[in-house]
C-alpha positions as CSV (number, residue, x, y, z in Angstrom):
1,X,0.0,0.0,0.0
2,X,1.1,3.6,-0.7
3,X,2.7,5.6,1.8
4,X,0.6,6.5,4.6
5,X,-2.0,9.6,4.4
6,X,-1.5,10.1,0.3
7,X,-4.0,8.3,-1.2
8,X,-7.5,9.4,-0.9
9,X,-11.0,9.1,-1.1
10,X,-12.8,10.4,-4.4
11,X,-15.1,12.4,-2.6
12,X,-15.3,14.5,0.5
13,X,-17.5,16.9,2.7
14,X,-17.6,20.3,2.9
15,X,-19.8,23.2,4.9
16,X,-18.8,26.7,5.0
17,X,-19.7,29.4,7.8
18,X,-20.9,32.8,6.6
19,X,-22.9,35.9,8.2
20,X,-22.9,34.6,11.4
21,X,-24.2,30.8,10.3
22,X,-23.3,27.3,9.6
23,X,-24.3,26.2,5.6
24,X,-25.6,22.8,5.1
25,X,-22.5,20.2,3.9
26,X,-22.3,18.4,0.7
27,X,-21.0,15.8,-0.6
28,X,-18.3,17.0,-3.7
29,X,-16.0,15.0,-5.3
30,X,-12.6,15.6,-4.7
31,X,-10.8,18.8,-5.5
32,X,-9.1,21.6,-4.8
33,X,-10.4,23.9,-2.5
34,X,-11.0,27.8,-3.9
35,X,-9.0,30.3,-1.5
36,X,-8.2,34.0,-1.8
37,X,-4.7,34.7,-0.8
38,X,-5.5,36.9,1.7
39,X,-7.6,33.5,4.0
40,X,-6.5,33.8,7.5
41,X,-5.3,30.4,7.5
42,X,-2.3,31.4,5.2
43,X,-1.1,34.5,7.5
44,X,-2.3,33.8,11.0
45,X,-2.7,30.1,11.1
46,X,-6.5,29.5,12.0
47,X,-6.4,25.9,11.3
48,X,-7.7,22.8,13.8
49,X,-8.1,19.6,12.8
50,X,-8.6,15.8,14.2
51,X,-7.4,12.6,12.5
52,X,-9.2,9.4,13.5
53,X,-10.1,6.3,11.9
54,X,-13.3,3.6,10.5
55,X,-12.9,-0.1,10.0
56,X,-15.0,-2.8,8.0
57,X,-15.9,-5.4,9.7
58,X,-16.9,-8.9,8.5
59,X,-20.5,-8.0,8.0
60,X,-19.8,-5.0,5.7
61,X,-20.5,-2.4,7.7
62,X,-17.8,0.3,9.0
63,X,-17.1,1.5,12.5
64,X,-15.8,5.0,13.5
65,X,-13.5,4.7,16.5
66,X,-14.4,7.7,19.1
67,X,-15.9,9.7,17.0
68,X,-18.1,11.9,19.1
69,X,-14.8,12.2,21.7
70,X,-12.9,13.5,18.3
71,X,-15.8,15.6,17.6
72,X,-15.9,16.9,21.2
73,X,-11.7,17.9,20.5
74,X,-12.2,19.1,17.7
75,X,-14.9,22.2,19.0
76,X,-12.5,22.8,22.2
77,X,-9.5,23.4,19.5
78,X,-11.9,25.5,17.4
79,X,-13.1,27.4,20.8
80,X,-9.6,28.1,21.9
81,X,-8.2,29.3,18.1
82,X,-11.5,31.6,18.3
83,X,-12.6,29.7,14.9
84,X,-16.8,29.3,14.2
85,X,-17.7,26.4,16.3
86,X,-18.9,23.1,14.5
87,X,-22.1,22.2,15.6
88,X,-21.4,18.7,17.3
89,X,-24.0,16.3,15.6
90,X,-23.9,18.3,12.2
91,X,-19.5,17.6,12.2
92,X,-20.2,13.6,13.3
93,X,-23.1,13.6,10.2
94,X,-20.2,14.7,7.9
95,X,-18.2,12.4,9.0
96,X,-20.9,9.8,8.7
97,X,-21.7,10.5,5.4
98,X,-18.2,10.4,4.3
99,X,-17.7,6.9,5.7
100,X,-20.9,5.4,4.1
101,X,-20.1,6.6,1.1
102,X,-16.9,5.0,1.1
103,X,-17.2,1.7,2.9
104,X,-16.4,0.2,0.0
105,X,-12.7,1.8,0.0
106,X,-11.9,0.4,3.3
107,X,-9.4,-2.0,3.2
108,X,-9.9,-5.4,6.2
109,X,-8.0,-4.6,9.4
110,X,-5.5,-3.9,10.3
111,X,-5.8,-1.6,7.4
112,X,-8.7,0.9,7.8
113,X,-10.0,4.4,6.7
114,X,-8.3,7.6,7.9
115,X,-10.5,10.6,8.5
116,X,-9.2,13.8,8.7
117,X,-11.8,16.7,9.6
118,X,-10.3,20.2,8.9
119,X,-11.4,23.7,10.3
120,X,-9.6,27.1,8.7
121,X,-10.4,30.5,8.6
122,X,-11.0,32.2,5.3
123,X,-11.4,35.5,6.1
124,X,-10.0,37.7,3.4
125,X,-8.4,40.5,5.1
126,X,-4.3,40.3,6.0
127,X,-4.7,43.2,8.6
128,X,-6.6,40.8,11.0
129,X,-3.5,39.6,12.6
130,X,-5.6,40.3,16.3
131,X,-8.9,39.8,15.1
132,X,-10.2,36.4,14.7
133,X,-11.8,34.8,10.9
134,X,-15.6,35.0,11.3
135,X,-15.5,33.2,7.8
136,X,-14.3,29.9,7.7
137,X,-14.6,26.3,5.9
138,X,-15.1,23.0,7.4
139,X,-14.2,19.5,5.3
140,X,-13.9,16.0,6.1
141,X,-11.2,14.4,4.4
142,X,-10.9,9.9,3.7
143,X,-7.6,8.4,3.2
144,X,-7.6,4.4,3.4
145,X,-4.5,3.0,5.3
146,X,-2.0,0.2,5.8
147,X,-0.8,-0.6,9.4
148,X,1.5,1.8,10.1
149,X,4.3,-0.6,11.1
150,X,3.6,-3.4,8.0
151,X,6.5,-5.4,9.0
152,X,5.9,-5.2,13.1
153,X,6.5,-2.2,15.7
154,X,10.7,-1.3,15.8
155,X,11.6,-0.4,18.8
156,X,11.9,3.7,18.3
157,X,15.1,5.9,19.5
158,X,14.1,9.3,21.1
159,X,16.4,12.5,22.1
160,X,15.4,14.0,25.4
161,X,15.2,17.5,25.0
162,X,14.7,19.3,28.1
163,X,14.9,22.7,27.6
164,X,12.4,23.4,24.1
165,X,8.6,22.4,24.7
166,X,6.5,21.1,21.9
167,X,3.7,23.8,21.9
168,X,3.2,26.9,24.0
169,X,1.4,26.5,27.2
170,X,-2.1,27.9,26.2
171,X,-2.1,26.0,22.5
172,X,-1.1,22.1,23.8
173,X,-3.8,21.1,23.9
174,X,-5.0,22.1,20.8
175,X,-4.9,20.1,17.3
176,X,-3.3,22.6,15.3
177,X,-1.1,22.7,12.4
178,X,1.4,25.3,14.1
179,X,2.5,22.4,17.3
180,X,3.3,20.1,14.5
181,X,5.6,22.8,12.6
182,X,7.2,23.8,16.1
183,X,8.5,20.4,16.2
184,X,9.6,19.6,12.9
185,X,13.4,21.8,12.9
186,X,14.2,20.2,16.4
187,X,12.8,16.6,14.9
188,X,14.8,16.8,11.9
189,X,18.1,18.3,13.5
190,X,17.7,15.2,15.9
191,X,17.5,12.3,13.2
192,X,20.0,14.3,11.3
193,X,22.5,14.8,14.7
194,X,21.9,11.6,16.9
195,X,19.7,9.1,14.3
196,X,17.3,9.1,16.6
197,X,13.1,8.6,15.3
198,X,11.6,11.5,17.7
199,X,12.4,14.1,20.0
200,X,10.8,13.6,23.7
201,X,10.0,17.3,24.5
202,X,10.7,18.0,28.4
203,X,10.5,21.9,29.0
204,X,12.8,22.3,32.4
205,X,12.9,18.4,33.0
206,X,9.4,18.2,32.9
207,X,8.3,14.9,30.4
208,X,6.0,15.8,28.2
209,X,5.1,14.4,24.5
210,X,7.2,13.8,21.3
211,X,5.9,16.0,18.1
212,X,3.0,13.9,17.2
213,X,2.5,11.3,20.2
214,X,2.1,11.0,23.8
215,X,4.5,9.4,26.2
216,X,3.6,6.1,28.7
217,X,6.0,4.0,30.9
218,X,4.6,0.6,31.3
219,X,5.4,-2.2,34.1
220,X,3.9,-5.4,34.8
221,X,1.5,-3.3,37.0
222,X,1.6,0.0,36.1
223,X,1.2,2.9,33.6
224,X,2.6,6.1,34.4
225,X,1.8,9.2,31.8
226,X,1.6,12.7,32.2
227,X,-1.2,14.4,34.0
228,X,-3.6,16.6,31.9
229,X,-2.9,19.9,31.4
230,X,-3.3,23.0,28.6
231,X,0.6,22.3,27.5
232,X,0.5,18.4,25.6
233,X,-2.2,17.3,23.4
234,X,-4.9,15.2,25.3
235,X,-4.6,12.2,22.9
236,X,-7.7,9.8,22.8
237,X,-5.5,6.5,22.0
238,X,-3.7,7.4,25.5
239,X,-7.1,7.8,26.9
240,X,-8.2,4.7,25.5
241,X,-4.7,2.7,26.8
242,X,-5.7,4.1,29.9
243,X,-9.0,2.9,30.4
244,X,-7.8,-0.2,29.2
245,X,-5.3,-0.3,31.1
246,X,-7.6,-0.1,34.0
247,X,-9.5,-3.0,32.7
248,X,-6.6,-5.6,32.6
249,X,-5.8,-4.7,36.4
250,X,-3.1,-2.1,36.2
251,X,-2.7,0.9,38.3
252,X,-3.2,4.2,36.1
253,X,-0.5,7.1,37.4
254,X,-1.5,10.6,36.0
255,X,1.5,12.6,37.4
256,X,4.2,14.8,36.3
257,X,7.9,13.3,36.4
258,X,11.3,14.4,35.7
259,X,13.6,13.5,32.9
260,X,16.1,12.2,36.3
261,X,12.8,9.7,37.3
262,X,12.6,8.8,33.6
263,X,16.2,8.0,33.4
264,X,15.5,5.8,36.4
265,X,12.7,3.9,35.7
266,X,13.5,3.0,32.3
267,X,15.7,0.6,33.8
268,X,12.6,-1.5,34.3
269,X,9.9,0.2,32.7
270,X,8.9,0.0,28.9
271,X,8.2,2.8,26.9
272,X,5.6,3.5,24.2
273,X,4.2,6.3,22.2
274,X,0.5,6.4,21.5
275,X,-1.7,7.6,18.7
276,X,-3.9,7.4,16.1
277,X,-1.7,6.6,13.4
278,X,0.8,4.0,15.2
279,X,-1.3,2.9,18.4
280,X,1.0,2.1,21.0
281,X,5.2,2.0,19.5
282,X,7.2,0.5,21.6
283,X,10.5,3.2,22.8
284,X,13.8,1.0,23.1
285,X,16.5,3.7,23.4
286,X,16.5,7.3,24.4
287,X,19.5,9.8,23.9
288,X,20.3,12.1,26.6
289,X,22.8,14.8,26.9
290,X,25.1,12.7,24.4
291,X,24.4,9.5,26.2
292,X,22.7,6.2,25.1
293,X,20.0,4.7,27.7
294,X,18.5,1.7,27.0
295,X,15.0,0.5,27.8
296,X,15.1,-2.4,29.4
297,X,16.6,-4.7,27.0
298,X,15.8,-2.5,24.2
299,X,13.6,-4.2,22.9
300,X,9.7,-3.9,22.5
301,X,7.9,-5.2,25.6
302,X,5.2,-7.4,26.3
303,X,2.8,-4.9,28.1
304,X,3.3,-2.5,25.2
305,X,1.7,-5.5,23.1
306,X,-0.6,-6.7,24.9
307,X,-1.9,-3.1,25.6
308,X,-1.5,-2.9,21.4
309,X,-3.6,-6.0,20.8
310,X,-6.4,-5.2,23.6
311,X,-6.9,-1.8,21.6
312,X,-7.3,-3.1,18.9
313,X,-9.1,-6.4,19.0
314,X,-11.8,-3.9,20.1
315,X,-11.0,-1.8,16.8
316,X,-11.4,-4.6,14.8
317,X,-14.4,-6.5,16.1
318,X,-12.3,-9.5,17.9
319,X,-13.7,-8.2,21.5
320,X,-16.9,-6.4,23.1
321,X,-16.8,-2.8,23.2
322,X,-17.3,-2.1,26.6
323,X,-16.8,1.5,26.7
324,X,-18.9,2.6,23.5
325,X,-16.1,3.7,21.4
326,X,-17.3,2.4,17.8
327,X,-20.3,3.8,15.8
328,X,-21.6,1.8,13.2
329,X,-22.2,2.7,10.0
330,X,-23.6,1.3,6.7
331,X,-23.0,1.7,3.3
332,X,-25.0,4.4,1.5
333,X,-27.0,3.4,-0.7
């Protein structure tokens, strides 16, 4: 299959806010979206946007995986970027319709469909750098996916960085295009510097996230992960490993730690990013400083994959959903 996230759907949804309201969505095919240059998205970066997924199932019909918590996200992120608010059921119909239009395209797990609602601002006016867009244009794009480790999760390398955060305080927890561009130059001088796969962003020692996952440590017993605040993204696969988590017996530790505690613990603890696109990686090495510190034996853990598997056996029909995560959807017709 084709690199993740650049093959797509033939159609998508779109709905546009004007003069103070919300236009019905359609259904278009595929295209290029009409912008002035002047859009607010292009000079002061009113963008949000949530990426999420739908798998067939044996009986031909799809299920979304949280969408109403990714719809929920999505209007907090659009709240705190001052962007038009989506109305919640009218965002989860475009999603809908999107999906049952295309349940067809979905390839069998682990493969699945990618959906990436967008928000921007397209007001046309360049001197509204402190004003926000009271124009903007809301579409729902499909992209169907391969697992995103085809040959098995490699243990990942990350460089502990603990001076440069992600995101700014007040922004973390929002899904905007401007975090993941903060982290790209410290990313890509990190691979290029140390080899390393991600950079583990911990603002005065303080562990935080890597550029486009959370961070979990993960003993027999335990799984310890930074406590919610407005600085890191509150991801919903590191809610869901959570909750799981709890399930299967372990003890859930919300808490802030230091890069010295992680340094410690990794001696026994594995390590694991989590999110939509890779579910839960396994961490094997992290780079501090200049020196190498190894993950237990380096290699990925069995927690980590049993964690992995309980997510998605629930993703993919093989167990209950207990927590009703999935909504079911059936072809259009």
């Amino acid at each position: 299959m084709a690199q993740f996230g650049t093959v797509f759907c033939d159609s998508f949804s779109v709905a546009r806010y004007a003069d103070g309201a919300w236009q019905p969505a359609k259904i278009t095919p595929l295209a290029p979206l009409p912008m002035h240059p002047a859009a607010h998205v292009f000079h002061y970066a009113s963008s949000c946007f949530e990426g999420f997924k739908a798998y067939r199932w044996n009986d031909g019909k799809a299920r979304i995986f949280r969408l109403h918590d990714h719809v929920a996200r999505m209007q907090r992120s659009a709240a705190s970027l001052r962007l038009p608010v989506p109305d919640a059921d009218s965002l989860a119909g475009m999603v809908i319709d999107v999906v049952a239009q295309h349940i067809g395209d979905i390839p069998a797990p682990p493969s699945s469909l990618y959906l990436r609602p967008t928000l921007i601002g397209t007001l046309e006016n360049i001197g509204a750098a402190a004003s926000p867009s009271t124009e903007a244009t809301l579409f729902v794009l499909a992209s169907p996916v391969g697992d995103y480790f085809d040959a098995g999760a490699r243990p990942l390398r990350l460089l502990v960085d603990d001076q440069r955060a992600r995101s700014t305080e007040q922004l973390g927890s929002t899904k905007t295009g401007g975090n993941y561009a903060a982290a790209l130059g410290p990313t890509l001088e990190a691979k290029a510097k140390y080899g390393v796969d991600q950079v583990l962003f911990c603002p005065n020692g303080d562990v935080q996230e890597t550029g486009a996952a959370n961070f979990l440590l993960i003993s027999d017993d335990e799984i310890i992960t930074k406590a919610l605040d407005t600085s890191f993204l509150h991801g919903m696969t590191r809610d869901s490993i959570l909750r799981l988590g709890n399930d299967l017996g372990y003890t859930i530790t919300e808490r802030h730690f230091t890069v010295d505690e992680l340094l410690q613990l990794v001696a026994t603890h594995e390590a694991a990013l989590s999110g939509t696109a890779a579910c839960l990686a396994p961490v094997g090495g992290l780079v501090y400083r200049g020196e190498e510190f190894k993950v237990r034996d380096g290699e990925s853990g069995p927690n980590t994959a049993k964690l992995r598997q309980a997510l998605q056996d629930i993703q993919y029909g093989s167990a209950p959903d207990t927590h009703n995560w999935l909504t079911e959807v059936t072809a259009s017709r």
